[in-house]
N, CA, C and O atoms as CSV, one atom per row, in Angstrom:
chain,resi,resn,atom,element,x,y,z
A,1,UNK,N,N,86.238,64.024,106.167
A,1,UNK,CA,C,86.037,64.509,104.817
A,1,UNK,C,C,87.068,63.835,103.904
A,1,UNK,O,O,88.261,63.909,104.200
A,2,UNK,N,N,86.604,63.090,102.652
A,2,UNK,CA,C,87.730,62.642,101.555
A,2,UNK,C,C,88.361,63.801,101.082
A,2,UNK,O,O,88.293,64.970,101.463
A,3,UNK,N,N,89.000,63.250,100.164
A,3,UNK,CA,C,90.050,64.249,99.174
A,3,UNK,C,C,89.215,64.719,98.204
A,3,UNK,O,O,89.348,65.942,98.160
A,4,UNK,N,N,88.126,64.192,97.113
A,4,UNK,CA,C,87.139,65.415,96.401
A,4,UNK,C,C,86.523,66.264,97.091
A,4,UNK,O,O,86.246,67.348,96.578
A,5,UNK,N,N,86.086,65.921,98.689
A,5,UNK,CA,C,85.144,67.050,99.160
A,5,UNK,C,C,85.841,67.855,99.756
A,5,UNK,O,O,85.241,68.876,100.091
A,6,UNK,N,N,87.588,67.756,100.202
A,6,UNK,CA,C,87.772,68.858,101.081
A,6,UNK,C,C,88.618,69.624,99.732
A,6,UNK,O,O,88.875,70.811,99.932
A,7,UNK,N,N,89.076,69.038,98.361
A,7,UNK,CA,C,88.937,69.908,96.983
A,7,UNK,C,C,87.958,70.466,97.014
A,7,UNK,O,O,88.124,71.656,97.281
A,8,UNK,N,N,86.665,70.099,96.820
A,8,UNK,CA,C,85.642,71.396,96.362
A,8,UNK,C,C,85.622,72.109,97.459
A,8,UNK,O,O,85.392,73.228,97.003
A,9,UNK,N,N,85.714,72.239,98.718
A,9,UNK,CA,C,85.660,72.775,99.651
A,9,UNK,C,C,86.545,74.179,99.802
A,9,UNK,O,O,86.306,75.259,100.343
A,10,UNK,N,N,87.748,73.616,99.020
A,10,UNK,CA,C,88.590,74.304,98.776
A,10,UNK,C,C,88.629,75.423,97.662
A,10,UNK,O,O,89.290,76.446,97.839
A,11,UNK,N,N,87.826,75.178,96.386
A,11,UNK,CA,C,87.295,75.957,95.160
A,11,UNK,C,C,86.418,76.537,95.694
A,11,UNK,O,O,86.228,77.692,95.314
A,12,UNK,N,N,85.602,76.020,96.697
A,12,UNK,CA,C,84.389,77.000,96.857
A,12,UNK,C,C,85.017,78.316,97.528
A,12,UNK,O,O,85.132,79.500,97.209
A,13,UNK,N,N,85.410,77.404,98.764
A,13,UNK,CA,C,85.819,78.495,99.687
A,13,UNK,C,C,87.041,79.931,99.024
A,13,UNK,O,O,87.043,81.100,99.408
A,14,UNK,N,N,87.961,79.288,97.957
A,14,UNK,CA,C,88.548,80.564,97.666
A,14,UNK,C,C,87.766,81.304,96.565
A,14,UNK,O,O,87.951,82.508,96.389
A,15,UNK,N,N,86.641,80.394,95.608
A,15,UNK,CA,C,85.762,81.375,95.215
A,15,UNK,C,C,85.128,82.060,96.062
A,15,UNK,O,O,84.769,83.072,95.460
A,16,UNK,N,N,84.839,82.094,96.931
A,16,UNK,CA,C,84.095,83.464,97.904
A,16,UNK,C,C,84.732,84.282,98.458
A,16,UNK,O,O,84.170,85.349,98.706
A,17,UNK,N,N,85.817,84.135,98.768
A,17,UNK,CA,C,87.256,84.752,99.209
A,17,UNK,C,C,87.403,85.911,98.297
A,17,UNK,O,O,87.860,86.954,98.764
A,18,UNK,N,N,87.026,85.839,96.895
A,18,UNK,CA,C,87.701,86.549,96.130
A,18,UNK,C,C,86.480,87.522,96.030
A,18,UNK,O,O,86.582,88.525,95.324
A,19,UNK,N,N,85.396,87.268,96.676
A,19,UNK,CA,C,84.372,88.323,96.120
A,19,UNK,C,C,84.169,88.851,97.544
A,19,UNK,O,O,84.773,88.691,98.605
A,20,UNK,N,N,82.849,89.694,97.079
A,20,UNK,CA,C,82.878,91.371,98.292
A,20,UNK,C,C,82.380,90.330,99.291
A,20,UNK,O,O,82.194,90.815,100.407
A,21,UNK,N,N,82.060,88.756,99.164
A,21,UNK,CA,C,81.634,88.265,100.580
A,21,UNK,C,C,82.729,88.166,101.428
A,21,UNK,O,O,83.804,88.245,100.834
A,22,UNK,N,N,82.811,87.976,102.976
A,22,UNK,CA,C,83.563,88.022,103.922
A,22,UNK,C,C,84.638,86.879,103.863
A,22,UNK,O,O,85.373,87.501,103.096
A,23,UNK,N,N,84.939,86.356,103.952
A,23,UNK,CA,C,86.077,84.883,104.733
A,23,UNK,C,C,87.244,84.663,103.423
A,23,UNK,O,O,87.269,85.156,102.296
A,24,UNK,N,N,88.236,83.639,104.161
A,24,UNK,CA,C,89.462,83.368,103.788
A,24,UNK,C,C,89.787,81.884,103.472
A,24,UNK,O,O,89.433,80.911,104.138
A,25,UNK,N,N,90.505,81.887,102.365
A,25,UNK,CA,C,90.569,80.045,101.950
A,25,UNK,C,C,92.230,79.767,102.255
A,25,UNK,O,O,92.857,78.840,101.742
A,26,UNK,N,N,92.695,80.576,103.019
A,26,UNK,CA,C,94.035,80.094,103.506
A,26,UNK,C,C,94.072,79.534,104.570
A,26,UNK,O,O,95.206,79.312,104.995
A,27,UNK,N,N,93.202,79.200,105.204
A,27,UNK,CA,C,92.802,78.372,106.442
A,27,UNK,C,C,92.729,77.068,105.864
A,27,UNK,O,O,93.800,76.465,105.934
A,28,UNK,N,N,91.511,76.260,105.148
A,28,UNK,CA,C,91.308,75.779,104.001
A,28,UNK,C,C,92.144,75.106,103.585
A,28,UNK,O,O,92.270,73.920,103.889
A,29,UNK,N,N,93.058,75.880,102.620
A,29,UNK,CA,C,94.133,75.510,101.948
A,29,UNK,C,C,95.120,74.634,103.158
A,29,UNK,O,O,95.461,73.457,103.041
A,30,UNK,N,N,95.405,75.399,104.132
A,30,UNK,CA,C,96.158,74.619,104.849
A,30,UNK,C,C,95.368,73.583,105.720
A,30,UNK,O,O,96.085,73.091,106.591
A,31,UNK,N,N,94.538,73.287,105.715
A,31,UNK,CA,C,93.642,72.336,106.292
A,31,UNK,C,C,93.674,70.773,105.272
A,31,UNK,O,O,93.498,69.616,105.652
A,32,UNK,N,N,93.982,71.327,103.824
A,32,UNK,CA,C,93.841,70.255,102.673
A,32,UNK,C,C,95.196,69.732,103.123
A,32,UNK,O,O,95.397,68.582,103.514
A,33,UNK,N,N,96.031,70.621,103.034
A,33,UNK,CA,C,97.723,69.997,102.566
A,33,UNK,C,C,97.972,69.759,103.789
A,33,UNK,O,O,99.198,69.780,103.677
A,34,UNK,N,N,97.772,69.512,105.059
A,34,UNK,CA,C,97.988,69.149,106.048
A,34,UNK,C,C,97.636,67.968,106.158
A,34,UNK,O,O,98.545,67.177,106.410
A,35,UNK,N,N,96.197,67.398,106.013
A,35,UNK,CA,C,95.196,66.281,106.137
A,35,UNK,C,C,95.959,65.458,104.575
A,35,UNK,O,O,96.345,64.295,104.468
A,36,UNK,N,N,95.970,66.661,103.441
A,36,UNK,CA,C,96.403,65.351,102.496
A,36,UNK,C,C,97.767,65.877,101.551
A,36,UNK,O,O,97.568,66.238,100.391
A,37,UNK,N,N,99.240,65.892,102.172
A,37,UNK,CA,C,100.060,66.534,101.306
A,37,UNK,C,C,100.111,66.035,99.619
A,37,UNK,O,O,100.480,66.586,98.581
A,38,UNK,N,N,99.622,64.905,99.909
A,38,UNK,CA,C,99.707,64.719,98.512
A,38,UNK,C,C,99.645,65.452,97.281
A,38,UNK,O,O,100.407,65.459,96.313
A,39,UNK,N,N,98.296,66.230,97.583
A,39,UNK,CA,C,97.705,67.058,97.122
A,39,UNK,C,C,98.231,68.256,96.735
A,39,UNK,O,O,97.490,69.131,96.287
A,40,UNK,N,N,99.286,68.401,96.836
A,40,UNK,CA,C,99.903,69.876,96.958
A,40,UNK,C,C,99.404,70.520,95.828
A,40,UNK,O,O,98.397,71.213,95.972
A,41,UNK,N,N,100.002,70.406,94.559
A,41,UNK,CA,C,99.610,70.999,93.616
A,41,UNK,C,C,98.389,70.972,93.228
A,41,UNK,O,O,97.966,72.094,92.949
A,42,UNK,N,N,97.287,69.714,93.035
A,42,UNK,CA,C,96.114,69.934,92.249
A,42,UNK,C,C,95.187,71.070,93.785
A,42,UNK,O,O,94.381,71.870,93.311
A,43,UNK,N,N,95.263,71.101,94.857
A,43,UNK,CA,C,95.236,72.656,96.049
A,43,UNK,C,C,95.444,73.176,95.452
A,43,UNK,O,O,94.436,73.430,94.793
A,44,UNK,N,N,96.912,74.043,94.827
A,44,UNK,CA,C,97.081,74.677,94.663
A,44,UNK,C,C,96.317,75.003,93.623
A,44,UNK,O,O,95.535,75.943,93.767
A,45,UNK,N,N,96.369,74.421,92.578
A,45,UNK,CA,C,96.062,75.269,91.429
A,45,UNK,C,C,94.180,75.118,91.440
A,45,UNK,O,O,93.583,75.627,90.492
A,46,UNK,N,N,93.713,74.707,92.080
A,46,UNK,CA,C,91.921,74.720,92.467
A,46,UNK,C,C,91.804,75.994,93.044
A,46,UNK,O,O,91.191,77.009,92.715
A,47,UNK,N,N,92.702,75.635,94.192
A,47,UNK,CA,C,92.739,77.266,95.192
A,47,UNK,C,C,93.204,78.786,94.250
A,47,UNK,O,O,92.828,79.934,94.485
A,48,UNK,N,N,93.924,78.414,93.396
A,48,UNK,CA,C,93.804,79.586,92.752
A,48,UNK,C,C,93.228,80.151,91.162
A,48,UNK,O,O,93.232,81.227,90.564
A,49,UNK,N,N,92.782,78.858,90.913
A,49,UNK,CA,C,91.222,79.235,89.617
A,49,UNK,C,C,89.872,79.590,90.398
A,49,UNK,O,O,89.010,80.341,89.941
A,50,UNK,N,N,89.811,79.007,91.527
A,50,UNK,CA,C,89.218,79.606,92.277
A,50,UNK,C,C,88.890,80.677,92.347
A,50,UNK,O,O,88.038,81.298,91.712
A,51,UNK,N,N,90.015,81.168,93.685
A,51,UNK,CA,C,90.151,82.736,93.840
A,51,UNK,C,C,90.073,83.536,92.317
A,51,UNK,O,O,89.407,84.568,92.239
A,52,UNK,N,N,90.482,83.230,91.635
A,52,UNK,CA,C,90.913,83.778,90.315
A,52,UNK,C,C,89.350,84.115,89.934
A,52,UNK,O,O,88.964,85.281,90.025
A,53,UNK,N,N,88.527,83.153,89.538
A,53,UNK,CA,C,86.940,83.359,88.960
A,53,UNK,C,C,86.812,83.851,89.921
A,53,UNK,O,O,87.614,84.716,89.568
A,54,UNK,N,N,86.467,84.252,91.183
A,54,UNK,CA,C,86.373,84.637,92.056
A,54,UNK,C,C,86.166,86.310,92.340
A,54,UNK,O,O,85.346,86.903,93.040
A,55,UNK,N,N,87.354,86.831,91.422
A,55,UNK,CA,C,87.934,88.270,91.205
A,55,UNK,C,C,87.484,88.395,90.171
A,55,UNK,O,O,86.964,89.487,89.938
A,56,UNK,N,N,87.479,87.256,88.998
A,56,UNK,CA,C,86.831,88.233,87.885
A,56,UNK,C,C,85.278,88.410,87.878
A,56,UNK,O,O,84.620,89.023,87.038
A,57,UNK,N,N,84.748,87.632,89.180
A,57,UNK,CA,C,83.007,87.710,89.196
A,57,UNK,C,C,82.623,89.346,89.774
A,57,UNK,O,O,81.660,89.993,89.361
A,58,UNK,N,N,83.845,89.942,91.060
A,58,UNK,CA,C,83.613,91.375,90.717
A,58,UNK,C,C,84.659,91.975,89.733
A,58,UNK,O,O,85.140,92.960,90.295
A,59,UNK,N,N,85.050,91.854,88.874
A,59,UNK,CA,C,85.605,92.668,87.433
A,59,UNK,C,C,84.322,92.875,86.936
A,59,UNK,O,O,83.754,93.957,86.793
A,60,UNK,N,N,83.824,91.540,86.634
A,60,UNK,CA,C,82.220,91.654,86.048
A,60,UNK,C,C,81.332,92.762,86.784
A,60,UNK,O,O,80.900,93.761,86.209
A,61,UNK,N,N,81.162,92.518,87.851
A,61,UNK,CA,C,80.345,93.693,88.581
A,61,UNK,C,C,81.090,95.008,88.100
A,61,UNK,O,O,80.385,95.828,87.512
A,62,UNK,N,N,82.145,95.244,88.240
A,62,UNK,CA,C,83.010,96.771,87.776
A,62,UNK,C,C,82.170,97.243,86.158
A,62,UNK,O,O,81.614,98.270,85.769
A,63,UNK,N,N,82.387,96.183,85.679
A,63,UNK,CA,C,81.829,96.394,83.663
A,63,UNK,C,C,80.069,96.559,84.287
A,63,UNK,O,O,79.414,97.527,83.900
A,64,UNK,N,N,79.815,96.143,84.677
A,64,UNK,CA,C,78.312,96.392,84.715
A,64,UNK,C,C,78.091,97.640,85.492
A,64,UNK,O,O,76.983,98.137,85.289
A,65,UNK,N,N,79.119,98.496,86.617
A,65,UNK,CA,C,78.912,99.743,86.981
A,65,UNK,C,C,78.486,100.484,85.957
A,65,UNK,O,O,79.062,100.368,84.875
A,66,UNK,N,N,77.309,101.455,86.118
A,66,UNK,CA,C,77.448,102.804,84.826
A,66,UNK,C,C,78.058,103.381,85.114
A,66,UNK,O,O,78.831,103.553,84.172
A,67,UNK,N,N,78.441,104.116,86.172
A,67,UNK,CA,C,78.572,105.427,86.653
A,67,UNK,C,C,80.128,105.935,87.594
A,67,UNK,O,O,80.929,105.055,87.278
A,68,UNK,N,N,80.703,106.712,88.356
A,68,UNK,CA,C,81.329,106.549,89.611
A,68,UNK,C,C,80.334,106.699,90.780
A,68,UNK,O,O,80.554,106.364,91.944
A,69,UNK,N,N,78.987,107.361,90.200
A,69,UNK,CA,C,78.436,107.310,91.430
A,69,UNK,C,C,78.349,105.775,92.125
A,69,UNK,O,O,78.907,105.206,93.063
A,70,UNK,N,N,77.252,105.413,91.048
A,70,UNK,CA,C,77.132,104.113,91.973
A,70,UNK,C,C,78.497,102.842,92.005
A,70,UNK,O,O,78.225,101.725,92.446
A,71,UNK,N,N,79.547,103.071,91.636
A,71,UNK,CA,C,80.914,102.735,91.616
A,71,UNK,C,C,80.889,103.198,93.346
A,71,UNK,O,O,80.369,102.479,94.200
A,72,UNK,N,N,81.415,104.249,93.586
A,72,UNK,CA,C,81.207,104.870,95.025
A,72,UNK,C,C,80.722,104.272,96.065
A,72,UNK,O,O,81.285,104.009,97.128
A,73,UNK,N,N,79.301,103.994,95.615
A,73,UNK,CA,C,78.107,103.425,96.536
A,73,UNK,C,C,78.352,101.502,96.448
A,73,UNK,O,O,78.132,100.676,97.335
A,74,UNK,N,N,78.803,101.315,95.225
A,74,UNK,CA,C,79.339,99.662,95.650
A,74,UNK,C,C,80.444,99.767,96.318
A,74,UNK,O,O,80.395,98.947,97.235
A,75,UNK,N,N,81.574,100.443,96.338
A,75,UNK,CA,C,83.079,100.372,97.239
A,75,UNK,C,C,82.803,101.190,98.791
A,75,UNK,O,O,83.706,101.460,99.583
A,76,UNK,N,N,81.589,101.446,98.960
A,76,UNK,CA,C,81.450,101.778,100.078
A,76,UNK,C,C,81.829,103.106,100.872
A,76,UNK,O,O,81.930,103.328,102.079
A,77,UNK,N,N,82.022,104.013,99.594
A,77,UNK,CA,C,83.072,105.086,99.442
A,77,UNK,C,C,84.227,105.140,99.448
A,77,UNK,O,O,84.755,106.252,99.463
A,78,UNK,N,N,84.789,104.303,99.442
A,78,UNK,CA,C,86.459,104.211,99.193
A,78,UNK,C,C,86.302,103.244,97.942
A,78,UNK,O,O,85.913,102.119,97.628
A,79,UNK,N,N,87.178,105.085,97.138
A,79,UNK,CA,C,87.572,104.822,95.879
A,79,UNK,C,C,89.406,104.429,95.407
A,79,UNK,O,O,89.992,104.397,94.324
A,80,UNK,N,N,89.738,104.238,96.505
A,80,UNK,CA,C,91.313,103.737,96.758
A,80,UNK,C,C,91.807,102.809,95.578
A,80,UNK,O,O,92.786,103.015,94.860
A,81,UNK,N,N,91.015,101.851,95.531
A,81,UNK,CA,C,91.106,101.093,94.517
A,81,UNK,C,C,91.117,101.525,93.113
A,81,UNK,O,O,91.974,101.357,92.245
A,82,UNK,N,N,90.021,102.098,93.080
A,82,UNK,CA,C,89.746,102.901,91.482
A,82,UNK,C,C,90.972,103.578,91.467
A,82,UNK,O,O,91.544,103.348,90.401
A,83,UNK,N,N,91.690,104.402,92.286
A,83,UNK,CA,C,92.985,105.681,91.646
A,83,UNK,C,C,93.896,104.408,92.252
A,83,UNK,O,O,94.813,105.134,92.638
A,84,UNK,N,N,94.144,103.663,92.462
A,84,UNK,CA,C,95.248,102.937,92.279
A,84,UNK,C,C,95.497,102.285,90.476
A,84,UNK,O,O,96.463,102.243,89.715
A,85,UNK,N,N,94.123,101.882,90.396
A,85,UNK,CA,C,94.128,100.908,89.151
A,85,UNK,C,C,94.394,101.843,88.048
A,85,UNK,O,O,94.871,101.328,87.037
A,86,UNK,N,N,94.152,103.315,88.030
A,86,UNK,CA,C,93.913,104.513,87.059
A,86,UNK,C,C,95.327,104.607,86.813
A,86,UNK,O,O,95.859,104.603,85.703
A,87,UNK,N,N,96.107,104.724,88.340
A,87,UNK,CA,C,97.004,105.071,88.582
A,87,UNK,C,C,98.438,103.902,87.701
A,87,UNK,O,O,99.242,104.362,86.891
A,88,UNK,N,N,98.413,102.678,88.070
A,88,UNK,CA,C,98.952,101.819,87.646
A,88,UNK,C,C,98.396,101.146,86.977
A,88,UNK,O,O,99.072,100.146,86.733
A,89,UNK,N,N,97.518,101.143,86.536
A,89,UNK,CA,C,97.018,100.232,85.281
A,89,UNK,C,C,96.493,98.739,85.961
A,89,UNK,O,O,96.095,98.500,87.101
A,90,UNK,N,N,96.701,97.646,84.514
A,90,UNK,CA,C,96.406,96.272,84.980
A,90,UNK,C,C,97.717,95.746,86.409
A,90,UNK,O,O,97.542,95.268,87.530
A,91,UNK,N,N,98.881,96.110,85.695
A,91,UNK,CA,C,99.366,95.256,86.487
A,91,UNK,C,C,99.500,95.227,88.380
A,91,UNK,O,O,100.046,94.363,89.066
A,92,UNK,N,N,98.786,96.502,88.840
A,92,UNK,CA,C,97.971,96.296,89.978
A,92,UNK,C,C,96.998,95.276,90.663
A,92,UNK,O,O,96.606,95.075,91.813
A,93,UNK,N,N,96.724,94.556,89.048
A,93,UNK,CA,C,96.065,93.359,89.581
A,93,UNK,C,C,96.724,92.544,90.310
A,93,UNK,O,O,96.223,92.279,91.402
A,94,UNK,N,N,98.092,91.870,89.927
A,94,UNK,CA,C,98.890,91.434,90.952
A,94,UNK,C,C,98.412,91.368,92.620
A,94,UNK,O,O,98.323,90.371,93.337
A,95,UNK,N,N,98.181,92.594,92.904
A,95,UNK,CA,C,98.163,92.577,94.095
A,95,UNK,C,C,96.056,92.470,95.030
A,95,UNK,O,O,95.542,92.881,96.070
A,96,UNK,N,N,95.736,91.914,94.170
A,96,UNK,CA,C,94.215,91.269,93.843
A,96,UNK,C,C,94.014,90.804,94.775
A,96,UNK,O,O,93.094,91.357,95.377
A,97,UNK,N,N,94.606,89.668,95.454
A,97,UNK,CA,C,95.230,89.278,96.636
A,97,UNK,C,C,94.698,89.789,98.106
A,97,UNK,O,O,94.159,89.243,99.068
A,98,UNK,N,N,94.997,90.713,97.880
A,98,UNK,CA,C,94.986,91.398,99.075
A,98,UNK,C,C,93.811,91.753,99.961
A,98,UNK,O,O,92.731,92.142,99.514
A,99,UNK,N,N,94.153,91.556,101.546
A,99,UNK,CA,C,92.500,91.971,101.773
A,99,UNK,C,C,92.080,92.997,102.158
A,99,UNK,O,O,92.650,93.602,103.067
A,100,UNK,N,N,91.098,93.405,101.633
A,100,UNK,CA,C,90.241,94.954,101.741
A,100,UNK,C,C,90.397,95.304,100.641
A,100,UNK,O,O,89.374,95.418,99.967
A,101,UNK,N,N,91.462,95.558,100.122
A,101,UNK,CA,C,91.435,96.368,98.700
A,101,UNK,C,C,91.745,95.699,97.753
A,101,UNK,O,O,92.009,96.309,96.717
A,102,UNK,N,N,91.840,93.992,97.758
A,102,UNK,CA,C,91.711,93.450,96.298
A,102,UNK,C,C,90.753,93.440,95.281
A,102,UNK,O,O,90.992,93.603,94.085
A,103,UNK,N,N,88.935,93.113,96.134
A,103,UNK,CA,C,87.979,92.757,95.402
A,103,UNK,C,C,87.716,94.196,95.036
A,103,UNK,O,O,86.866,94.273,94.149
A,104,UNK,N,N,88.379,95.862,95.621
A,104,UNK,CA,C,88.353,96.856,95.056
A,104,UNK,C,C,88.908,97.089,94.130
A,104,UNK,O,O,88.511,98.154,93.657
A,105,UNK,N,N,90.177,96.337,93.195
A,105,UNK,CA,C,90.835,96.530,92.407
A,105,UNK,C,C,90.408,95.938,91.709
A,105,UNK,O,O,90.134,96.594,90.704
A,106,UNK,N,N,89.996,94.320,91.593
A,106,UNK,CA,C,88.984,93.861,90.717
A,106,UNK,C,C,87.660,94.631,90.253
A,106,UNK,O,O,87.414,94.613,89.047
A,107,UNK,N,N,86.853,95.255,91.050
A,107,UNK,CA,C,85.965,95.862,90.536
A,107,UNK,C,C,86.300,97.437,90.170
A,107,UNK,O,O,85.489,98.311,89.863
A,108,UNK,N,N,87.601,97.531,90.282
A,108,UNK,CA,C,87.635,99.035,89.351
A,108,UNK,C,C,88.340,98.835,88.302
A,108,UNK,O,O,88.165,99.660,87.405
A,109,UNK,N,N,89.214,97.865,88.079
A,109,UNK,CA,C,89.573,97.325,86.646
A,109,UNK,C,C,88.718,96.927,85.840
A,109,UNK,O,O,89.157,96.980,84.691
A,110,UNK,N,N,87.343,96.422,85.926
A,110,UNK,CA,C,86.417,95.895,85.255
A,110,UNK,C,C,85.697,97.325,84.903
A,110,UNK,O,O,85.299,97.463,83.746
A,111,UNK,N,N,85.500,98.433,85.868
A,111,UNK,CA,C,84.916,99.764,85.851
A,111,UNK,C,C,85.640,100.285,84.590
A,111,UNK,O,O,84.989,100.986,83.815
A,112,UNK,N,N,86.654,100.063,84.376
A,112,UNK,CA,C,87.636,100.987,83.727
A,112,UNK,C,C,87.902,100.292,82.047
A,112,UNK,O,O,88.384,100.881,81.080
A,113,UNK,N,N,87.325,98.636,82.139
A,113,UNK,CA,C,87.332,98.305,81.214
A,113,UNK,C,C,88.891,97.890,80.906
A,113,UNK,O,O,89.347,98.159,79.794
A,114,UNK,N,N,89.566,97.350,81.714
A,114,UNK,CA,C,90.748,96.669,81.386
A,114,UNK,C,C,90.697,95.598,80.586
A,114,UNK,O,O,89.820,94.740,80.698
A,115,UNK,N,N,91.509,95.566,79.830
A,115,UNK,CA,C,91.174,93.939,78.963
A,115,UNK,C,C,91.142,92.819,79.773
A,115,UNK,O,O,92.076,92.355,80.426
A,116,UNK,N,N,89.879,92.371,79.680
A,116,UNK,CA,C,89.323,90.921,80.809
A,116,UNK,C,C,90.765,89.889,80.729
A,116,UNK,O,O,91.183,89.390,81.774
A,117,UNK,N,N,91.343,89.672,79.640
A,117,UNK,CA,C,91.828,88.269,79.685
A,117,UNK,C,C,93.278,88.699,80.404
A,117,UNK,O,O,93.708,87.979,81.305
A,118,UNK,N,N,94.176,90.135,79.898
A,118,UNK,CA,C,95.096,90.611,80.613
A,118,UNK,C,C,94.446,90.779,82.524
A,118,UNK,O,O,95.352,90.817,83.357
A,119,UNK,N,N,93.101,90.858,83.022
A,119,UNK,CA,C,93.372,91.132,84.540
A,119,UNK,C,C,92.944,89.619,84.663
A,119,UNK,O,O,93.396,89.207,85.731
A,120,UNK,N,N,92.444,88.898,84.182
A,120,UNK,CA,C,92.704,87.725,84.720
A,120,UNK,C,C,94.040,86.874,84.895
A,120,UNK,O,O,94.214,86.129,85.859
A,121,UNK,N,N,95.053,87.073,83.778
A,121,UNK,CA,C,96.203,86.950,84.208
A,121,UNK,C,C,96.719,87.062,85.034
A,121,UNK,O,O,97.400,86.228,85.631
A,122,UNK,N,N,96.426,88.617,85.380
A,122,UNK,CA,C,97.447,89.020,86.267
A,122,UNK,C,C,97.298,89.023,87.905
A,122,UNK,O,O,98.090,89.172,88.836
A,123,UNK,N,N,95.396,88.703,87.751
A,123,UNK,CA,C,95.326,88.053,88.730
A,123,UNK,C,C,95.237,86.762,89.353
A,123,UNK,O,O,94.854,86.489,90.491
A,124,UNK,N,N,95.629,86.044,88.479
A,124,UNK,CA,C,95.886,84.412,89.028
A,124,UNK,C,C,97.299,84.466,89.247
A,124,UNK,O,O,97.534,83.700,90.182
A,125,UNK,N,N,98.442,85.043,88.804
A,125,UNK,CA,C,99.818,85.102,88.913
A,125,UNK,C,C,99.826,85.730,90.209
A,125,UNK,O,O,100.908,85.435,90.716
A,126,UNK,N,N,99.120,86.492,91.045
A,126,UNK,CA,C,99.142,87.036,92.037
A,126,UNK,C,C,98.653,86.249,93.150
A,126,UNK,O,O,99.185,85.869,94.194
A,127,UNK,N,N,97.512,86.106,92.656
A,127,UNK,CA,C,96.823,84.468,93.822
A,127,UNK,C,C,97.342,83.423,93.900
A,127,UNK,O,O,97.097,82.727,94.886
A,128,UNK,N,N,98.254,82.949,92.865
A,128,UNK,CA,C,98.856,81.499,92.749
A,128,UNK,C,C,100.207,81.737,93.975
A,128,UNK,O,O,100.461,80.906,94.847
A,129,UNK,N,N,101.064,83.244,93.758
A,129,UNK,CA,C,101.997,83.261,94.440
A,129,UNK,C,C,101.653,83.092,95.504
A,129,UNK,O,O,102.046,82.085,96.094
A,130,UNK,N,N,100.655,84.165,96.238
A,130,UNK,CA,C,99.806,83.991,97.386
A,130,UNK,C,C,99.790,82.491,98.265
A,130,UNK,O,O,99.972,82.182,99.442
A,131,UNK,N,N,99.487,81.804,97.076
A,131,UNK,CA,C,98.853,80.462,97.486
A,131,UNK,C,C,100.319,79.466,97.610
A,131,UNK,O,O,100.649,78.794,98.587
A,132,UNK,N,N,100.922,79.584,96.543
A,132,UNK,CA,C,102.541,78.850,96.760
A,132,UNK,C,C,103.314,79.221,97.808
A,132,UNK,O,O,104.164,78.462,98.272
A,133,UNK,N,N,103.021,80.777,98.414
A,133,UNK,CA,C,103.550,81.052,99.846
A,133,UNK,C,C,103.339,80.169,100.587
A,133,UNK,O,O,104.248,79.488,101.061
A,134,UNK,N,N,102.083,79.986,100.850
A,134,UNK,CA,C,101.335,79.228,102.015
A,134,UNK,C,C,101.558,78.088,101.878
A,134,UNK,O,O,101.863,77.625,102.977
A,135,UNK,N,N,101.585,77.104,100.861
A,135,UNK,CA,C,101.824,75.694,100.248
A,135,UNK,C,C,103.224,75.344,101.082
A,135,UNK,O,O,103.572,74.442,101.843
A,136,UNK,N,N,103.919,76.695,100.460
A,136,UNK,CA,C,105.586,76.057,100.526
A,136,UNK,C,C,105.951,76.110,102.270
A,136,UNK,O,O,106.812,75.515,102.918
A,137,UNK,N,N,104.858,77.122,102.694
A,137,UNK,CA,C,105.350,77.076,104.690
A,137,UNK,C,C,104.974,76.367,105.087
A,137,UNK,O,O,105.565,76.138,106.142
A,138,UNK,N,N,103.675,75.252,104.787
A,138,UNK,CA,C,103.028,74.471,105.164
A,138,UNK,C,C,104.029,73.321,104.756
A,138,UNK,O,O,104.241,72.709,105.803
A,139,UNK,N,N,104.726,72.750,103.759
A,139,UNK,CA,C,105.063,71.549,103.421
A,139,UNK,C,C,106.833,71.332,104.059
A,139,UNK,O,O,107.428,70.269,103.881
């Protein structure tokens, strides 16, 4: 694989990462900067606009919830996420990141109507660290 395809490979893969689908782009990520250190940064920062659109594609799903019912019935019944985000606000996004209960915090910040451009912030500052972890153990 060249260096554009295992980049998009890399956008794709942490765009799906970030939504209710299954898998992880930290495998990925270290698969790029291994095969091409060069790359460090323009990885990094793919891998985390990525992930980033990624989280706000369920924020979007959260704004399009009506209800808590069917809020409920998308989180699978765990509303953990929702009273975290109630609880602490945006800057919970930070921790967006995380797995199991990030793409829940994305979609209950969007439920709740957080200002879009503040949880996107705050969730790329969270994914980028994420991602500079991994960068910096890898290099």
């Amino acid at each position: 694989m060249d260096e554009q395809s295992s980049l998009l490979a890399l956008f794709t893969s942490s765009f799906l990462a970030a939504t209710l689908l299954p898998g992880g782009s930290e495998a990925v990520l270290a698969g790029v900067l291994l095969a091409y250190p060069e790359l460090h940064w323009p990885a990094l920062l793919l891998a985390t606009v990525g992930n980033t659109l990624g989280g706000m594609s369920s924020y979007i799903i959260g704004r399009l919830l009506p209800d808590e019912k069917t809020l409920l019935k998308k989180s699978g019944g765990n509303l953990r996420g929702l009273e975290w985000t109630r609880h602490h606000g945006a800057p919970i996004l930070l921790l967006s990141w995380a797995p199991l209960v990030g793409d829940l915090l994305c979609i209950a910040a969007g439920w709740l109507k957080i200002n879009w451009l503040l949880a996107m912030l705050l969730m790329a500052i969270g994914k980028f660290a994420r991602y500079w972890i991994i960068a910096t153990a890898i290099s």
